[in-house]
Each structure stands twice: as structure tokens, then as C-alpha cells.
LOZA-798608 format. One record per residue (C-alpha): residue number from 1; x, y, z. Coordinates in steps of 0.001 Angstrom, whole numbers, plus 500000, padded with zeros to 6 digits. Layout:
REM residues N
NUM	X	Y	Z
...
***
This chain:
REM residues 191
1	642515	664567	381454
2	644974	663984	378749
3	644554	661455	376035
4	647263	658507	376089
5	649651	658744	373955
6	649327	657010	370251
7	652342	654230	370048
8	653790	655396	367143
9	657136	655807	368252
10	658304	655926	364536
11	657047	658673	363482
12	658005	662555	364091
13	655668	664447	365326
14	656162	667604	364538
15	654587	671693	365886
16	655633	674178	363447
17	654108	677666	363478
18	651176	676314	365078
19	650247	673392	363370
20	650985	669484	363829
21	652472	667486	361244
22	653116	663480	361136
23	655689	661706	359578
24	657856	658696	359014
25	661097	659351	360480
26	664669	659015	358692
27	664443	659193	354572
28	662623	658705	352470
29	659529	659936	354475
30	656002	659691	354070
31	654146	662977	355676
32	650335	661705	357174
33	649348	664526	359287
34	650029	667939	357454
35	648908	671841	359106
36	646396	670065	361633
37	645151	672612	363947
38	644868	671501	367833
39	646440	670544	370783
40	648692	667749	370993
41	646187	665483	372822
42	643405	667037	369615
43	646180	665690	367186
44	646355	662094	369247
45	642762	661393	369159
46	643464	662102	365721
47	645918	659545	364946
48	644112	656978	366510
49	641185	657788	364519
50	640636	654989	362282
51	641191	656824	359103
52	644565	657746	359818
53	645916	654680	361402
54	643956	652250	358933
55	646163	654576	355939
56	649394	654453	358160
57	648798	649995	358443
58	647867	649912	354837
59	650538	652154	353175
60	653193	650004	354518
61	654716	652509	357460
62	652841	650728	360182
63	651574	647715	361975
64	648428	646664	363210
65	649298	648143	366745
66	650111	651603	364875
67	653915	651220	365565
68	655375	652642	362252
69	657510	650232	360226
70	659504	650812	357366
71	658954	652619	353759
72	659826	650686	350639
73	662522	653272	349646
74	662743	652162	345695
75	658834	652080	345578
76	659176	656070	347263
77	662026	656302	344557
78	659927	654997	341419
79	656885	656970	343172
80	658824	660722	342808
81	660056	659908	339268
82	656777	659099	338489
83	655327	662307	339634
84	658505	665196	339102
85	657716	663352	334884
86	654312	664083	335605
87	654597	667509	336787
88	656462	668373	333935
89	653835	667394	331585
90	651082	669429	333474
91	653659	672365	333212
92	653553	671669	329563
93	650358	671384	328523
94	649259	674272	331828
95	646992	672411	333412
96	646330	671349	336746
97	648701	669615	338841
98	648324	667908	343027
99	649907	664956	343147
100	652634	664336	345367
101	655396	660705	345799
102	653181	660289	349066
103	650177	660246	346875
104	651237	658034	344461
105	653126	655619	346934
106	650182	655290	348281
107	647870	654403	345290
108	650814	652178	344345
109	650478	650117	347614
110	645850	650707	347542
111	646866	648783	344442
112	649097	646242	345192
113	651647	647375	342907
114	648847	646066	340237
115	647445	648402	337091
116	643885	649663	337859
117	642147	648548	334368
118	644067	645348	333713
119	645438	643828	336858
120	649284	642785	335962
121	652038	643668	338196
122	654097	646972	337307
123	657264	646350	336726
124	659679	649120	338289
125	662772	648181	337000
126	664164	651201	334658
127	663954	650579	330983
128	666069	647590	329602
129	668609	649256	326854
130	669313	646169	325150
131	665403	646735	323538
132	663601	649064	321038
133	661038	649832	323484
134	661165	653751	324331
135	658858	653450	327438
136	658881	650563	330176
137	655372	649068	329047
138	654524	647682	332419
139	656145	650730	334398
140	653005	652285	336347
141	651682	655843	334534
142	649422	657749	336101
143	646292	658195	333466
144	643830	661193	333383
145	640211	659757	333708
146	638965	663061	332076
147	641399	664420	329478
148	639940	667960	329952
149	640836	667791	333480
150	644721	668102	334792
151	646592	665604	337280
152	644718	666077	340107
153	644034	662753	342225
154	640093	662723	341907
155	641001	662361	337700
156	644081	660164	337941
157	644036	656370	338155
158	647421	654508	337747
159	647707	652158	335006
160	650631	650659	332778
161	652565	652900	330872
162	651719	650680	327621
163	647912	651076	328524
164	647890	654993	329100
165	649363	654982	325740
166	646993	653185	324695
167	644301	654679	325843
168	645674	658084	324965
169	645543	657361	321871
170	642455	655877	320852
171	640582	655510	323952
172	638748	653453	327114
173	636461	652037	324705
174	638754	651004	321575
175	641131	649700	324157
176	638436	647326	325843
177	637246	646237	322646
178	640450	645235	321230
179	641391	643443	324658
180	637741	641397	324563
181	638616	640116	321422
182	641792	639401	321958
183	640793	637327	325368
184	638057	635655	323073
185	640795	634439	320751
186	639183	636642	318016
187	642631	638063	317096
188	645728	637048	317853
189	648591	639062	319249
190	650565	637823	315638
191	648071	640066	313689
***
């Protein structure tokens, strides 16, 4: 006997050259399900496994029934620009490269829009003009944990662009240090 049918009537379901893929319909899109091998009924137990409909709730496209909602199309937006910047720089420097604007939209929303190390609130907005800043400090950057490594999602962790700077340049540790005194009132941001 068939399995019922998973109520997410927003999202395409898709069979191409014998494999299933799931994903938010209109654009932007978010793909969930991508080459999974089964029957339709294989790929609806599938959806309703509580992996996949837990990441579908959380990453914004669904609600707690599993209906698929909307995407936050300037968080996709920031998401890609992110990403097509970072594949660039893996290009540069050959290294590895997986990350994808699904990827990152979704550590953007695991986050709550919030940098990893610190905890403030990216800001999204493009740079400001009117100041001498090159960089949007508080834009989000993805950081590699292990510089050897490339941008591959097990060795990325999205911080603030100011931070990955930082951190770039004189590293994890310096960077803590500085902040602990600087919390402590040991320095002051005037010095």
C-alpha cells in the first residue's frame, strides 16, 4: 500500500532521469531533495523523515505541518553574493570549493542571522558610500576554520566580515585576547 502523500503542496517535486529532486517553487528556490534514488512513495517517507522536514521548518520554507512557506528572497540574494565572492577566491588561491546560496541561506537562518564567534546581528545592507570603510564590517563572511583547507562546509563557519579579517590576519587566539581585554575594560576602543 502506498504511503500518503507529504503536504507539501509548495514545493516541486521533481523525476528527472531517474532521480527525485525537492524544491521550493517560484524564485528564488531552495533545492532539499537532490538525485534521491526511489520510488515516489521511497522519496515521501523521505520527506517526512524528520531530518528533512525539521531542515525544511527551520530554514524558513515551511511550517510546522510541512506546508512550505516562503523564502526570504534578499537573505537568498545576500546568500549567492556571498558565495559567487567566495568562489572566486577559492578559484584564486585553487583550492577547494562546495558551498552553494542554499548552503549558506541555511547557516544564515541555523544562525539567526547572528556571527558564529561573537553573536551580533549581520547587517546585509550593501556598503554605505558616504564612509571610508572598504568592506561592510558586520556583513556575514564565511571564515575557513583550517586555513590549509578550502571552502568546503565542514571548514567554514560564518562570521562578520570585520572578524574574518581579523582573524585572517593575526588569528583565533590574538583576536580573543584582544576582545577579553577589551570586555574587561583593559583597553579601550580609543587606544
Amino acid at each position: 500500500m502506498p504511503s500518503p502523500s507529504v503536504p507539501f503542496g509548495g514545493l516541486n517535486i521533481v523525476l528527472a532521469r531517474g532521480k527525485w529532486y525537492v524544491m521550493t517553487r517560484g524564485k528564488p528556490s531552495i533545492t532539499f531533495v537532490r538525485g534521491f534514488s526511489g520510488t515516489r512513495d521511497e522519496l515521501n517517507e523521505h520527506l517526512q523523515s524528520p531530518d528533512i522536514a525539521n531542515w525544511i521548518v527551520k530554514s524558513g520554507c515551511g511550517n510546522r505541518k510541512g506546508e512550505a512557506t516562503h523564502v526570504d528572497p534578499f537573505r537568498l540574494a545576500v546568500a549567492k553574493r556571498v558565495i559567487i565572492s567566495c568562489k572566486k577566491r577559492a578559484a584564486e588561491r585553487q583550492i577547494g570549493f562546495d558551498l552553494s546560496a542554499d548552503w549558506m541561506y541555511s547557516e544564515l537562518l541555523r544562525q539567526n542571522d547572528r556571527c558564529q564567534l561573537t553573536g551580533m546581528p549581520f547587517d546585509y545592507r550593501p556598503r554605505v558610500r558616504k564612509d571610508d570603510w572598504h568592506k561592510n564590517p558586520f556583513a556575514p563572511s564565511p571564515d575557513r576554520i583550517d586555513r590549509r583547507e578550502g571552502y568546503v562546509a565542514s571548514n567554514v563557519r560564518i562570521v562578520l566580515t570585520s572578524v574574518n579579517i581579523a582573524i585572517n590576519e593575526w588569528g583565533l587566539d590574538h583576536f580573543k585576547a584582544v576582545s577579553r581585554k577589551l570586555l574587561a575594560g583593559e583597553l579601550s576602543p580609543t587606544d
